[in-house]
C-alpha positions as YAML, in Angstrom:
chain: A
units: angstrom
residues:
- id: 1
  name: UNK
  ca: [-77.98, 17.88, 24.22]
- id: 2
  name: UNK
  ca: [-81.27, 15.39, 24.19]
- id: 3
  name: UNK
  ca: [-79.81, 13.69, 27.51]
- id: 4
  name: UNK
  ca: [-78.86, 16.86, 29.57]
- id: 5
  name: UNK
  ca: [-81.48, 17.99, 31.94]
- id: 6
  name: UNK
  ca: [-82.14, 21.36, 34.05]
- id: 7
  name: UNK
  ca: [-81.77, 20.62, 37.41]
- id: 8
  name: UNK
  ca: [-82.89, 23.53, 40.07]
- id: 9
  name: UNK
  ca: [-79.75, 23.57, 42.15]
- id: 10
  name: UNK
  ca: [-79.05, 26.69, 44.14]
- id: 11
  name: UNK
  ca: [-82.08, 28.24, 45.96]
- id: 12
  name: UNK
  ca: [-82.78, 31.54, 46.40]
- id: 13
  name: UNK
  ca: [-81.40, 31.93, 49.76]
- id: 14
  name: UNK
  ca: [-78.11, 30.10, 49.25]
- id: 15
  name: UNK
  ca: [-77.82, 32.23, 46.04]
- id: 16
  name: UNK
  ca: [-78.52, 35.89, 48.15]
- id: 17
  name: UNK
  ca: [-76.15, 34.52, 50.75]
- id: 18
  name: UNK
  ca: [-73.22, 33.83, 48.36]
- id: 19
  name: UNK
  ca: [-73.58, 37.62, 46.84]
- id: 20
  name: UNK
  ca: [-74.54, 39.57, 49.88]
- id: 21
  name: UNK
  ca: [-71.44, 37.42, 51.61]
- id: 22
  name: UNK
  ca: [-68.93, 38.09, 48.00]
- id: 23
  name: UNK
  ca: [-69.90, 41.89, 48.44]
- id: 24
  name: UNK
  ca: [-69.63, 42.05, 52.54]
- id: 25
  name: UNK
  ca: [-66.11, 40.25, 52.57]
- id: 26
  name: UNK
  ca: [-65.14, 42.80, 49.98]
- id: 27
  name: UNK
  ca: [-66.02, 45.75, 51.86]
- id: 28
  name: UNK
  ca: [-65.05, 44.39, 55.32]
- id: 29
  name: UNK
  ca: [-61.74, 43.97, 53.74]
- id: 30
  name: UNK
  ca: [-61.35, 47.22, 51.64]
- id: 31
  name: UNK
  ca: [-62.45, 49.22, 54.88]
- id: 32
  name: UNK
  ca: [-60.34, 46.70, 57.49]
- id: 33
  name: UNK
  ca: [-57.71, 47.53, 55.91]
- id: 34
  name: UNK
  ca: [-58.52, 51.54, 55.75]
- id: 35
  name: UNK
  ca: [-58.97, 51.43, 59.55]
- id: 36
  name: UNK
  ca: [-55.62, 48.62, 60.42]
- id: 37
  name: UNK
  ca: [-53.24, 51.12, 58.26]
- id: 38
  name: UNK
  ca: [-55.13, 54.49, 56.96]
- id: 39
  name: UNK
  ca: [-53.76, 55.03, 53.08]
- id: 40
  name: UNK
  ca: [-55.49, 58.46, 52.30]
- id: 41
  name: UNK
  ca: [-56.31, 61.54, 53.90]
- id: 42
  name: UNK
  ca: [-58.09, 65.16, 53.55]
- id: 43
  name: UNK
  ca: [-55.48, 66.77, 50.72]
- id: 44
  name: UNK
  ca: [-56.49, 70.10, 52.39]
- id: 45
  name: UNK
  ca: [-57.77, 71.36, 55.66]
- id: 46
  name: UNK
  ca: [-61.41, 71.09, 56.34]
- id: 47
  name: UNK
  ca: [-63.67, 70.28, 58.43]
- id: 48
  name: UNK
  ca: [-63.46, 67.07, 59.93]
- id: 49
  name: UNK
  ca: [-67.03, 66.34, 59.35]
- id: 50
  name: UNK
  ca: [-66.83, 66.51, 55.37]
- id: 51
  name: UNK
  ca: [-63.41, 64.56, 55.03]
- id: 52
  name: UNK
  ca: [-63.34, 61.83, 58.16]
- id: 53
  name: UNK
  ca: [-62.77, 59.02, 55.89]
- id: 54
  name: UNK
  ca: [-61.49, 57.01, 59.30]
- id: 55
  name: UNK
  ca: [-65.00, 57.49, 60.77]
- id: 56
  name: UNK
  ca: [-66.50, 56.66, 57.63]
- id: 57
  name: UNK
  ca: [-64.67, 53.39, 57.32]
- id: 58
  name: UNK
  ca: [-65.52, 52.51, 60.76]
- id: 59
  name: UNK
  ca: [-69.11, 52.99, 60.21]
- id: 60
  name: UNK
  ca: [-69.05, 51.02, 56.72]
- id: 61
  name: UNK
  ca: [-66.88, 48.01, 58.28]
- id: 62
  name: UNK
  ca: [-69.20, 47.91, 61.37]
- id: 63
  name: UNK
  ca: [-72.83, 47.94, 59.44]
- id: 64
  name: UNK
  ca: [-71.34, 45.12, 56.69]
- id: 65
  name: UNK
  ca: [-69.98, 43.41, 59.89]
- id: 66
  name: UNK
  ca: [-73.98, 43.11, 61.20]
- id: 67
  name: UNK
  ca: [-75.40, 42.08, 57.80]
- id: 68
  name: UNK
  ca: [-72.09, 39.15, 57.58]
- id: 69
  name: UNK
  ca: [-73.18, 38.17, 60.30]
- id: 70
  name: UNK
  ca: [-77.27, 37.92, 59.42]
- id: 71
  name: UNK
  ca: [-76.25, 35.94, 55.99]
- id: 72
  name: UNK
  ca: [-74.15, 33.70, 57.76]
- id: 73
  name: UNK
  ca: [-76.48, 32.99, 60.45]
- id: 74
  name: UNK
  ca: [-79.04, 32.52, 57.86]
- id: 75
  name: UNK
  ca: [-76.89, 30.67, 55.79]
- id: 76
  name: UNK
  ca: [-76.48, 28.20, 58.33]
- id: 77
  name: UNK
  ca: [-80.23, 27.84, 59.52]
- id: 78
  name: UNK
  ca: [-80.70, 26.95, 55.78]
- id: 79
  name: UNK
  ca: [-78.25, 23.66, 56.02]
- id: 80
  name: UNK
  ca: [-81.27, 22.30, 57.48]
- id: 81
  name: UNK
  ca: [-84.28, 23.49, 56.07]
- id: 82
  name: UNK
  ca: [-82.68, 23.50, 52.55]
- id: 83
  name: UNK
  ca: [-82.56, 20.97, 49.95]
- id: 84
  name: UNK
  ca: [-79.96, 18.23, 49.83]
- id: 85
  name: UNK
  ca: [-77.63, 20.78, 47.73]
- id: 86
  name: UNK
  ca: [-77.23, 22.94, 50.75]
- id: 87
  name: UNK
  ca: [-76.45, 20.42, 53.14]
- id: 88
  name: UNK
  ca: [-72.81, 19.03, 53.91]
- id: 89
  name: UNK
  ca: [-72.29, 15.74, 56.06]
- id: 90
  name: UNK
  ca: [-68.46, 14.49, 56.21]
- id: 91
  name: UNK
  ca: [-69.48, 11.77, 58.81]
- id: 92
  name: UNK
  ca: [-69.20, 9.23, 55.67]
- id: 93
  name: UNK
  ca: [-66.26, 7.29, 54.39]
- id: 94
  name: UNK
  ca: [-67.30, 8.13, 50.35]
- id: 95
  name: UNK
  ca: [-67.33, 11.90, 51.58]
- id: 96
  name: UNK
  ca: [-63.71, 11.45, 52.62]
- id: 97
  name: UNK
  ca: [-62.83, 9.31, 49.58]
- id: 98
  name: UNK
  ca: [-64.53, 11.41, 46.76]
- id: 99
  name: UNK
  ca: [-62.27, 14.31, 48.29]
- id: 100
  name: UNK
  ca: [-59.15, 12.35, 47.72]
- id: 101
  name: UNK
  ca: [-60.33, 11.71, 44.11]
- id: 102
  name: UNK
  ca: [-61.53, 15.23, 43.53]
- id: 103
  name: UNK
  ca: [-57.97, 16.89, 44.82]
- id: 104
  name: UNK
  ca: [-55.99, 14.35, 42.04]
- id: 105
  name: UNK
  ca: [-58.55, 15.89, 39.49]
- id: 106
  name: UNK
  ca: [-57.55, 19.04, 40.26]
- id: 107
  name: UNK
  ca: [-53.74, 18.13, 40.16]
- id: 108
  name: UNK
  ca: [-54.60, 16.25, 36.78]
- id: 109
  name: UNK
  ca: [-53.77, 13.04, 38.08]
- id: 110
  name: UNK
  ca: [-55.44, 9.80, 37.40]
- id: 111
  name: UNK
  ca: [-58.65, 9.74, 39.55]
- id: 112
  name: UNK
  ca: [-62.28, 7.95, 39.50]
- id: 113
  name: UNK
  ca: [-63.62, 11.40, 40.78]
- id: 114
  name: UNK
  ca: [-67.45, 11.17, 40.12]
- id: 115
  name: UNK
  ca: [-70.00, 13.89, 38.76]
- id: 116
  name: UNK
  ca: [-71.62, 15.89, 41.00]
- id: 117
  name: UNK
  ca: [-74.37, 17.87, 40.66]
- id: 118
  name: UNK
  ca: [-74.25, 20.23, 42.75]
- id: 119
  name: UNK
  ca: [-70.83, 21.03, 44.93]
- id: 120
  name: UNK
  ca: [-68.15, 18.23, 44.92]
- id: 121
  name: UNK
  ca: [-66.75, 17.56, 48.65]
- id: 122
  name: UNK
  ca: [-63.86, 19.23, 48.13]
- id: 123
  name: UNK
  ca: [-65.38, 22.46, 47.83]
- id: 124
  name: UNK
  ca: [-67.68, 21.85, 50.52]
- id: 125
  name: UNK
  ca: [-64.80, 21.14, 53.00]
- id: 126
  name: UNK
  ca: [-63.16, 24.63, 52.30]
- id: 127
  name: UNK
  ca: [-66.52, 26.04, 52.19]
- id: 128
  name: UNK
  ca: [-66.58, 24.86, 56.09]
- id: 129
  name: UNK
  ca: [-63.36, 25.45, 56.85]
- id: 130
  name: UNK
  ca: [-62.32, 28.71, 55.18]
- id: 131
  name: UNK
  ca: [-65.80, 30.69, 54.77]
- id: 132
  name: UNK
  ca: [-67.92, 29.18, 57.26]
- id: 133
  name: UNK
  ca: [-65.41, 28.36, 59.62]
- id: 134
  name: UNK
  ca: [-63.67, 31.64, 59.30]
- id: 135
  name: UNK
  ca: [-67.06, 33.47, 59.40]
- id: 136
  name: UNK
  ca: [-67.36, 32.36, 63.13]
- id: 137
  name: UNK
  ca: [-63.80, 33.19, 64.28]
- id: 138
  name: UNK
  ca: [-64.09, 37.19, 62.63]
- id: 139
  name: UNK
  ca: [-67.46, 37.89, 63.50]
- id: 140
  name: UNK
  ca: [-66.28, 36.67, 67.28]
- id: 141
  name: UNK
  ca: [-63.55, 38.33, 67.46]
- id: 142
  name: UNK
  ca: [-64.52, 41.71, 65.68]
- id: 143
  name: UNK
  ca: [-67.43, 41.80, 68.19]
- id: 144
  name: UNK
  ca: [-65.70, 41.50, 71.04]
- id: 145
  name: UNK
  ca: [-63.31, 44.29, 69.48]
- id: 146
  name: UNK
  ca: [-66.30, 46.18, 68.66]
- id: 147
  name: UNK
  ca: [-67.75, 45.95, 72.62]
- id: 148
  name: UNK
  ca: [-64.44, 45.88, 74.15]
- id: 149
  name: UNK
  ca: [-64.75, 50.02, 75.04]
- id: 150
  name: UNK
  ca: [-68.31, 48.95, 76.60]
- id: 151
  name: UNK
  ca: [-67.67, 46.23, 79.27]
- id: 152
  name: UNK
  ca: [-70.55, 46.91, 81.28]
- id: 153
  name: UNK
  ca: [-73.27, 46.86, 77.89]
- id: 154
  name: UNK
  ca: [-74.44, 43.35, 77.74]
- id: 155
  name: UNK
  ca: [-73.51, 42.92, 74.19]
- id: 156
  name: UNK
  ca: [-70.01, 43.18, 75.63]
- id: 157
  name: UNK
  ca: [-70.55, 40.58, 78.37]
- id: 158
  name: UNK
  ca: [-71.99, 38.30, 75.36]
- id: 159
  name: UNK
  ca: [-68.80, 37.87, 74.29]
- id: 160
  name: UNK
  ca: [-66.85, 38.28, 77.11]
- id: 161
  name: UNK
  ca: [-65.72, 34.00, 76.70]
- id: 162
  name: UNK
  ca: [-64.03, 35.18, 73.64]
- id: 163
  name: UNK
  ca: [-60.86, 36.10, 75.21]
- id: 164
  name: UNK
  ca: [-60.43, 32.44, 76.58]
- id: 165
  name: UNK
  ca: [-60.37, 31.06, 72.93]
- id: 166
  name: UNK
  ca: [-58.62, 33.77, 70.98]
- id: 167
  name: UNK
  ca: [-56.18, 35.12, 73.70]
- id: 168
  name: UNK
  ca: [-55.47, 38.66, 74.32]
- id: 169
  name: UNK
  ca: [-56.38, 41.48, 72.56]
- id: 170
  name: UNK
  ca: [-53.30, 42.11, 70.81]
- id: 171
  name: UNK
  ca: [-53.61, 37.98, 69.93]
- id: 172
  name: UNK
  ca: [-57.44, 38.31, 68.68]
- id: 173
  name: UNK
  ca: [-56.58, 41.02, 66.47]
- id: 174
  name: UNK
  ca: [-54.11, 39.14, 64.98]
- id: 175
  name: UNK
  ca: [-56.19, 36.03, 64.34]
- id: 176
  name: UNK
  ca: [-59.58, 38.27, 63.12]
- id: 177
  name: UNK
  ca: [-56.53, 39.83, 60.37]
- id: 178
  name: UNK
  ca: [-54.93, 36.01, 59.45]
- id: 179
  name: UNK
  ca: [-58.61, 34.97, 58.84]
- id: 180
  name: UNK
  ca: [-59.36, 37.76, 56.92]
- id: 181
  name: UNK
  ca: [-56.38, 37.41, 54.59]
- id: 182
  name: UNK
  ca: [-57.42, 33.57, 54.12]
- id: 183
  name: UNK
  ca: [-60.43, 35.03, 52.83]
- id: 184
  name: UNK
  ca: [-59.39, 35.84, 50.16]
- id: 185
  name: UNK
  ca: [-57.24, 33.36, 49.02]
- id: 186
  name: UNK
  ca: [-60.34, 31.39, 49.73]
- id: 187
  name: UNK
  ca: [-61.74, 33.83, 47.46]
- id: 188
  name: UNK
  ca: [-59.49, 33.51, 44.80]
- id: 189
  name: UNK
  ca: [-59.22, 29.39, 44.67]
- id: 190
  name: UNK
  ca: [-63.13, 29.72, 44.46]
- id: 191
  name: UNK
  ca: [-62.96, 31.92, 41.67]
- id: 192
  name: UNK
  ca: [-60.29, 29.59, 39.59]
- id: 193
  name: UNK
  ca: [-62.22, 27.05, 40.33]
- id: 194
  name: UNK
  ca: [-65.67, 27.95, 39.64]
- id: 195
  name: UNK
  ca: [-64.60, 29.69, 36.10]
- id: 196
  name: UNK
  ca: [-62.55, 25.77, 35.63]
- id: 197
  name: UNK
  ca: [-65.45, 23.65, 36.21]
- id: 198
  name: UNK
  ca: [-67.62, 25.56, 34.53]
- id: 199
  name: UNK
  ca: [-65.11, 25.55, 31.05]
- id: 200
  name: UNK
  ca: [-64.49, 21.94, 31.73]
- id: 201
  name: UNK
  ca: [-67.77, 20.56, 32.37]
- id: 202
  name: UNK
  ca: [-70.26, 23.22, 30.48]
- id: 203
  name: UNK
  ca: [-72.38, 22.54, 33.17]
- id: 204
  name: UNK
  ca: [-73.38, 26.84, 33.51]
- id: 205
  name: UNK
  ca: [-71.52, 26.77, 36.87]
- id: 206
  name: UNK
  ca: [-71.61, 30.54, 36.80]
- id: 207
  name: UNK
  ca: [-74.70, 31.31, 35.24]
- id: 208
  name: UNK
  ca: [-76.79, 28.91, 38.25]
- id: 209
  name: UNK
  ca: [-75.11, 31.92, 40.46]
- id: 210
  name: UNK
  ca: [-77.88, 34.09, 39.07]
- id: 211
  name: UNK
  ca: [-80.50, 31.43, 37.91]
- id: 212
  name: UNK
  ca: [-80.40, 28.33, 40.26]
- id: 213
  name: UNK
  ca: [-80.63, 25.89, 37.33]
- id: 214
  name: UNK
  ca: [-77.46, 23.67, 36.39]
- id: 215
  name: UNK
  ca: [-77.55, 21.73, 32.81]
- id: 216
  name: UNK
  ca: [-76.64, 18.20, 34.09]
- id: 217
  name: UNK
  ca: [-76.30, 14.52, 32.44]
- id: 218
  name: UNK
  ca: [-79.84, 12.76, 32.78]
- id: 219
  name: UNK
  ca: [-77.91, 9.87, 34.11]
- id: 220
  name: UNK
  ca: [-76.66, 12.13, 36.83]
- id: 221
  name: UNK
  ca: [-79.86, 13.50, 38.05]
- id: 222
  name: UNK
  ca: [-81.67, 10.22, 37.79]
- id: 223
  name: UNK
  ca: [-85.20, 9.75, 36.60]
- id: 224
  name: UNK
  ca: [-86.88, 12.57, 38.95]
- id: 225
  name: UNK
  ca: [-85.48, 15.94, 38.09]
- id: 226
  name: UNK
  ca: [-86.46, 19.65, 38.28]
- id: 227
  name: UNK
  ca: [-86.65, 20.86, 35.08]
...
Protein backbone atom coordinates (compact mmCIF):
# COMPACT_ATOMS: atom_id res chain seq x y z
CA UNK A 1 0.00 0.00 0.00
CA UNK A 2 1.07 3.86 -0.99
CA UNK A 3 1.07 4.69 2.93
CA UNK A 4 3.04 1.62 4.31
CA UNK A 5 6.68 2.20 4.73
CA UNK A 6 9.89 -0.17 5.32
CA UNK A 7 11.10 0.44 8.49
CA UNK A 8 14.71 -1.27 9.44
CA UNK A 9 13.69 -2.88 12.69
CA UNK A 10 15.78 -5.76 13.91
CA UNK A 11 19.60 -5.36 13.56
CA UNK A 12 21.88 -7.74 12.75
CA UNK A 13 22.95 -8.62 16.13
CA UNK A 14 19.53 -8.87 17.77
CA UNK A 15 18.58 -10.99 14.68
CA UNK A 16 21.96 -13.58 15.18
CA UNK A 17 21.09 -13.56 18.86
CA UNK A 18 17.43 -14.67 18.45
CA UNK A 19 18.65 -17.77 16.04
CA UNK A 20 21.89 -18.72 17.62
CA UNK A 21 19.67 -18.47 21.13
CA UNK A 22 16.28 -20.58 19.16
CA UNK A 23 19.00 -23.24 18.09
CA UNK A 24 21.13 -23.30 21.61
CA UNK A 25 17.86 -23.66 23.80
CA UNK A 26 16.98 -26.47 21.46
CA UNK A 27 20.01 -28.39 21.85
CA UNK A 28 20.59 -27.56 25.57
CA UNK A 29 17.24 -29.07 25.96
CA UNK A 30 17.36 -32.14 23.56
CA UNK A 31 20.83 -33.06 25.23
CA UNK A 32 19.61 -31.92 29.08
CA UNK A 33 17.31 -34.11 28.82
CA UNK A 34 19.70 -37.07 27.27
CA UNK A 35 22.02 -36.53 30.27
CA UNK A 36 18.85 -35.90 33.34
CA UNK A 37 17.21 -39.40 32.05
CA UNK A 38 19.41 -41.30 29.18
CA UNK A 39 16.60 -42.70 26.47
CA UNK A 40 19.00 -44.71 24.10
CA UNK A 41 21.90 -46.79 24.27
CA UNK A 42 24.66 -48.90 22.19
CA UNK A 43 22.07 -51.81 20.68
CA UNK A 44 25.26 -53.98 20.74
CA UNK A 45 28.52 -54.18 22.53
CA UNK A 46 31.28 -51.98 21.40
CA UNK A 47 33.60 -49.97 22.26
CA UNK A 48 32.75 -47.29 24.43
CA UNK A 49 34.55 -44.80 22.39
CA UNK A 50 32.33 -45.26 19.12
CA UNK A 51 28.85 -45.46 20.99
CA UNK A 52 29.22 -43.04 24.34
CA UNK A 53 26.25 -41.09 23.43
CA UNK A 54 26.28 -39.89 27.42
CA UNK A 55 29.73 -38.34 26.82
CA UNK A 56 28.66 -37.02 23.68
CA UNK A 57 25.68 -35.26 25.13
CA UNK A 58 27.72 -33.86 27.82
CA UNK A 59 30.14 -32.38 25.50
CA UNK A 60 27.26 -30.94 23.11
CA UNK A 61 25.18 -29.48 26.22
CA UNK A 62 28.42 -27.99 27.71
CA UNK A 63 29.89 -26.18 24.33
CA UNK A 64 26.02 -24.75 23.47
CA UNK A 65 26.02 -23.86 27.24
CA UNK A 66 29.35 -21.39 26.47
CA UNK A 67 28.00 -19.95 23.20
CA UNK A 68 24.20 -19.27 25.36
CA UNK A 69 25.97 -17.70 27.36
CA UNK A 70 28.20 -15.35 24.70
CA UNK A 71 24.69 -14.42 22.83
CA UNK A 72 23.14 -13.56 25.89
CA UNK A 73 25.88 -11.56 27.20
CA UNK A 74 26.01 -9.94 23.90
CA UNK A 75 22.52 -9.64 23.69
CA UNK A 76 22.46 -7.64 26.64
CA UNK A 77 25.52 -5.27 25.90
CA UNK A 78 23.38 -4.47 22.78
CA UNK A 79 20.26 -2.99 25.00
CA UNK A 80 22.50 -0.15 25.10
CA UNK A 81 24.38 0.38 22.16
CA UNK A 82 21.36 -0.67 19.99
CA UNK A 83 18.66 1.25 18.51
CA UNK A 84 15.50 2.16 20.37
CA UNK A 85 13.95 -1.35 19.10
CA UNK A 86 16.35 -3.22 21.27
CA UNK A 87 15.92 -1.38 24.29
CA UNK A 88 13.16 -2.11 27.05
CA UNK A 89 12.41 0.50 29.94
CA UNK A 90 9.25 -0.48 32.25
CA UNK A 91 10.09 2.50 34.61
CA UNK A 92 6.98 4.31 32.77
CA UNK A 93 3.33 4.31 33.62
CA UNK A 94 2.24 3.94 29.52
CA UNK A 95 4.72 0.84 29.58
CA UNK A 96 2.57 -0.67 32.32
CA UNK A 97 -0.71 0.50 30.74
CA UNK A 98 -0.08 -0.51 27.03
CA UNK A 99 0.57 -4.08 28.67
CA UNK A 100 -2.83 -4.13 30.21
CA UNK A 101 -4.29 -3.15 26.78
CA UNK A 102 -2.10 -5.51 24.82
CA UNK A 103 -3.07 -8.75 27.20
CA UNK A 104 -7.16 -7.82 26.48
CA UNK A 105 -6.05 -7.88 22.72
CA UNK A 106 -4.82 -11.03 23.05
CA UNK A 107 -7.95 -12.31 25.04
CA UNK A 108 -10.09 -10.45 22.27
CA UNK A 109 -11.48 -8.12 24.58
CA UNK A 110 -12.23 -4.52 24.02
CA UNK A 111 -8.86 -2.64 24.27
CA UNK A 112 -7.23 0.81 22.93
CA UNK A 113 -3.97 -1.32 22.47
CA UNK A 114 -1.79 0.89 20.12
CA UNK A 115 0.52 -0.11 17.05
CA UNK A 116 3.81 -0.81 17.63
CA UNK A 117 6.46 -1.03 15.51
CA UNK A 118 8.64 -2.96 16.72
CA UNK A 119 7.84 -5.35 20.00
CA UNK A 120 4.66 -4.42 22.00
CA UNK A 121 5.40 -4.40 25.97
CA UNK A 122 3.91 -7.39 26.52
CA UNK A 123 6.33 -9.32 24.71
CA UNK A 124 9.10 -7.42 25.99
CA UNK A 125 8.12 -8.23 29.64
CA UNK A 126 8.27 -12.08 28.97
CA UNK A 127 11.19 -11.49 26.89
CA UNK A 128 12.81 -10.24 30.42
CA UNK A 129 11.27 -12.42 32.47
CA UNK A 130 11.18 -15.82 30.75
CA UNK A 131 14.31 -15.65 28.22
CA UNK A 132 16.42 -13.10 29.65
CA UNK A 133 15.58 -13.63 33.06
CA UNK A 134 15.76 -17.34 32.80
CA UNK A 135 19.03 -17.06 30.77
CA UNK A 136 20.74 -15.77 34.03
CA UNK A 137 19.30 -18.31 36.50
CA UNK A 138 20.49 -21.61 33.98
CA UNK A 139 23.62 -20.35 32.88
CA UNK A 140 24.30 -19.74 36.93
CA UNK A 141 23.29 -22.60 37.98
CA UNK A 142 24.60 -25.02 35.17
CA UNK A 143 28.02 -23.41 35.83
CA UNK A 144 28.24 -23.92 39.12
CA UNK A 145 27.05 -27.64 38.28
CA UNK A 146 29.57 -27.68 35.65
CA UNK A 147 32.62 -26.50 38.32
CA UNK A 148 31.14 -28.12 41.23
CA UNK A 149 33.80 -31.40 40.77
CA UNK A 150 36.61 -28.50 40.62
CA UNK A 151 36.33 -26.41 43.85
CA UNK A 152 39.74 -25.33 43.96
CA UNK A 153 39.74 -24.02 39.82
CA UNK A 154 38.81 -20.44 40.02
CA UNK A 155 36.03 -20.77 37.61
CA UNK A 156 34.51 -22.78 40.45
CA UNK A 157 35.15 -20.15 43.13
CA UNK A 158 33.43 -17.63 40.50
CA UNK A 159 30.43 -19.02 41.26
CA UNK A 160 30.81 -20.26 44.46
CA UNK A 161 27.78 -17.28 45.75
CA UNK A 162 25.50 -19.35 43.72
CA UNK A 163 24.61 -21.73 46.33
CA UNK A 164 23.32 -18.80 48.62
CA UNK A 165 20.63 -17.87 45.96
CA UNK A 166 19.65 -21.20 44.48
CA UNK A 167 20.08 -23.49 47.60
CA UNK A 168 21.61 -26.83 47.57
CA UNK A 169 22.62 -28.81 44.93
CA UNK A 170 19.83 -31.08 44.80
CA UNK A 171 17.61 -27.49 44.97
CA UNK A 172 19.73 -25.79 41.97
CA UNK A 173 19.22 -28.64 39.86
CA UNK A 174 15.80 -28.47 40.29
CA UNK A 175 15.41 -24.76 39.53
CA UNK A 176 18.16 -24.91 36.29
CA UNK A 177 15.29 -28.00 35.08
CA UNK A 178 11.87 -25.69 36.06
CA UNK A 179 13.59 -22.88 34.02
CA UNK A 180 14.38 -24.94 31.35
CA UNK A 181 10.88 -26.37 30.93
CA UNK A 182 9.53 -22.59 31.01
CA UNK A 183 11.60 -22.28 28.10
CA UNK A 184 9.80 -23.67 26.16
CA UNK A 185 6.52 -22.79 26.88
CA UNK A 186 8.12 -19.43 26.48
CA UNK A 187 9.00 -20.86 23.27
CA UNK A 188 5.84 -21.94 22.23
CA UNK A 189 3.64 -18.62 23.30
CA UNK A 190 6.38 -16.82 21.14
CA UNK A 191 5.79 -18.92 18.33
CA UNK A 192 1.70 -18.50 18.47
CA UNK A 193 2.23 -15.29 18.81
CA UNK A 194 4.67 -14.23 16.32
CA UNK A 195 2.83 -16.46 13.44
CA UNK A 196 -0.71 -14.29 15.03
CA UNK A 197 0.61 -10.92 14.65
CA UNK A 198 2.09 -11.45 11.71
CA UNK A 199 -1.54 -12.98 10.02
CA UNK A 200 -3.31 -10.23 11.80
CA UNK A 201 -1.34 -7.28 11.09
CA UNK A 202 0.60 -8.30 7.63
CA UNK A 203 3.21 -6.44 9.03
CA UNK A 204 6.13 -9.50 7.73
CA UNK A 205 6.64 -10.26 11.46
CA UNK A 206 8.45 -13.39 10.41
CA UNK A 207 10.10 -12.48 7.40
CA UNK A 208 12.06 -9.17 9.51
CA UNK A 209 13.52 -12.49 11.41
CA UNK A 210 15.71 -12.91 8.36
CA UNK A 211 15.63 -9.32 6.79
CA UNK A 212 15.37 -6.64 9.59
CA UNK A 213 12.78 -4.62 7.65
CA UNK A 214 9.02 -4.50 8.96
CA UNK A 215 6.21 -3.01 6.41
CA UNK A 216 4.60 -0.45 8.82
CA UNK A 217 1.73 2.38 8.54
CA UNK A 218 3.52 5.78 7.55
CA UNK A 219 1.55 7.26 10.34
CA UNK A 220 3.23 4.83 12.64
CA UNK A 221 6.76 5.45 11.77
CA UNK A 222 6.32 9.17 11.51
CA UNK A 223 7.88 11.39 8.91
CA UNK A 224 11.66 10.04 9.35
CA UNK A 225 11.82 6.40 8.45
CA UNK A 226 14.36 3.81 7.19
CA UNK A 227 13.33 2.71 4.11
Amino acid sequence: MENDVKVYVWELPVRLYHWINAAAIILLMVTGIYIGKPFAGAGIPEEAYYSNLMGWARYIHFFTAFVFTAAFLYRMYWCFVGNKFAKFNPFRWVFWKDTFHTIKFYLFLKNKKPHFVGHNPLALLSYWIFNYLGSVIVILTGFFMYFEPQKETIWAKMFAWVPYIFGNSFTMRSWHHLTAWAFMLFIVLHVYLAFRDDYLERCGSISSLFTGYKTEPKKAVGEKHDK
